[in-house]
C-alpha positions in Angstrom: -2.7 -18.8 5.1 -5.1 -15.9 5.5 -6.9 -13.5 3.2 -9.5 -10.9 3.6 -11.2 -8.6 0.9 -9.5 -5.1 1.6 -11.8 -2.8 2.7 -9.6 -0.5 5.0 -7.7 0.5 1.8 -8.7 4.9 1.2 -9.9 3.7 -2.4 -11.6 0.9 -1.7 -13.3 2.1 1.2 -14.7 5.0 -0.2 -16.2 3.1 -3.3 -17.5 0.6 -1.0 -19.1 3.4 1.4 -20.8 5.0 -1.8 -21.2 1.9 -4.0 -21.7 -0.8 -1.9 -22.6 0.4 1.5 -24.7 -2.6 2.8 -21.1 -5.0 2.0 -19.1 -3.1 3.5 -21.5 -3.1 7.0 -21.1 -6.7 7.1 -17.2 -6.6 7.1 -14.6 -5.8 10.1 -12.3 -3.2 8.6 -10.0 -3.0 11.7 -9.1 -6.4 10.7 -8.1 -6.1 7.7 -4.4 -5.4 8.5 -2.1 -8.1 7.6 1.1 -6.3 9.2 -1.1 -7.0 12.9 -1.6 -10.3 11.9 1.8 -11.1 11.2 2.7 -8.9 14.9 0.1 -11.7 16.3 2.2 -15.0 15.0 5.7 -14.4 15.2 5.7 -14.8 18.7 3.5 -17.6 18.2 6.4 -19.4 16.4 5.5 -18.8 13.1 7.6 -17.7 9.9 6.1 -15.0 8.3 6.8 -15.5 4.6 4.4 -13.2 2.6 2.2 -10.7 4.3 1.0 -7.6 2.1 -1.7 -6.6 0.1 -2.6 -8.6 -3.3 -3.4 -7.6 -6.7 -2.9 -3.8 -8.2 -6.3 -2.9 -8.8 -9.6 -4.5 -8.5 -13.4 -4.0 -7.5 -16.5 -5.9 -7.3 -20.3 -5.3 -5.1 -22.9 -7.1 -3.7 -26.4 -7.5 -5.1 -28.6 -4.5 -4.1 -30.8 -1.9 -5.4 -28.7 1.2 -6.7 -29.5 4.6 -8.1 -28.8 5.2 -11.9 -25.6 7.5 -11.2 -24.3 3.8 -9.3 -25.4 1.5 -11.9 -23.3 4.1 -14.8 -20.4 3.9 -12.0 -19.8 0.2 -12.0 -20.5 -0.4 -15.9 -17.4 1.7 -15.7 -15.1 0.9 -13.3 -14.4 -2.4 -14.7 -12.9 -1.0 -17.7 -10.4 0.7 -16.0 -8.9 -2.6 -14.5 -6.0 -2.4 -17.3 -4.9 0.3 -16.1 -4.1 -1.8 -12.8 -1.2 -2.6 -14.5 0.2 0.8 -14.6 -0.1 0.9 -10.6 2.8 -0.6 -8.1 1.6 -3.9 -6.8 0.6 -4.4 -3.1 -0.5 -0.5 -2.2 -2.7 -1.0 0.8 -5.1 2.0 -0.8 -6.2 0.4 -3.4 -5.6 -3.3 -3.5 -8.7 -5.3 -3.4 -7.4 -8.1 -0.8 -4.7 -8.9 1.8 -3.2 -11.7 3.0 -0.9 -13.1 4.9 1.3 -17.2 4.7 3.2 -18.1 7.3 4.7 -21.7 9.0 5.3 -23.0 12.3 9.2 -22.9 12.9 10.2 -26.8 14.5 11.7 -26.4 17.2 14.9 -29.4 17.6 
């Protein structure tokens, strides 16, 4: 089982890059893409048995110092979580994580 925040996603990037800059610096976006981690295992002998991107709609930062125009962002943002539910599941753009579960196929 693997999971990684998704950064990579158009929304979720572009928050991060204005909200959250410093987080985002610290984080590998190139591998953030569960469909090349699943290209990696098969041939490994593994069963791929989920690999997409999790939850509708989500965001969250990292502690830092942030102009007032930021701070009224994020008191916002939350609020608009329930409308998450309005939005297809697994969408790459804006889903906050990915992941991927898989199992070794025995071999007889």
């Amino acid at each position: 089982m693997v999971s990684t925040p998704n950064f990579r996603g158009f929304y979720q990037r572009k928050l991060h890059e204005w909200l959250d800059q410093p987080n985002l610096a610290e984080h590998n976006l190139e591998a953030m893409q569960p469909e090349l981690w699943a290209e990696i295992i098969r041939p490994l002998g593994f069963e791929v048995q989920m690999c997409s991107y999790i939850e509708p709609y989500n965001f969250w930062v990292g502690a830092q110092p942030r102009s007032l125009l930021q701070k009224a962002v994020l008191k916002v943002l939350p609020r608009l979580k329930p409308l998450g539910c309005c939005l297809p599941d697994n969408v790459g753009s804006y889903a906050p994580y990915c992941g991927l579960v898989a199992r070794r196929i025995k071999h007889s």
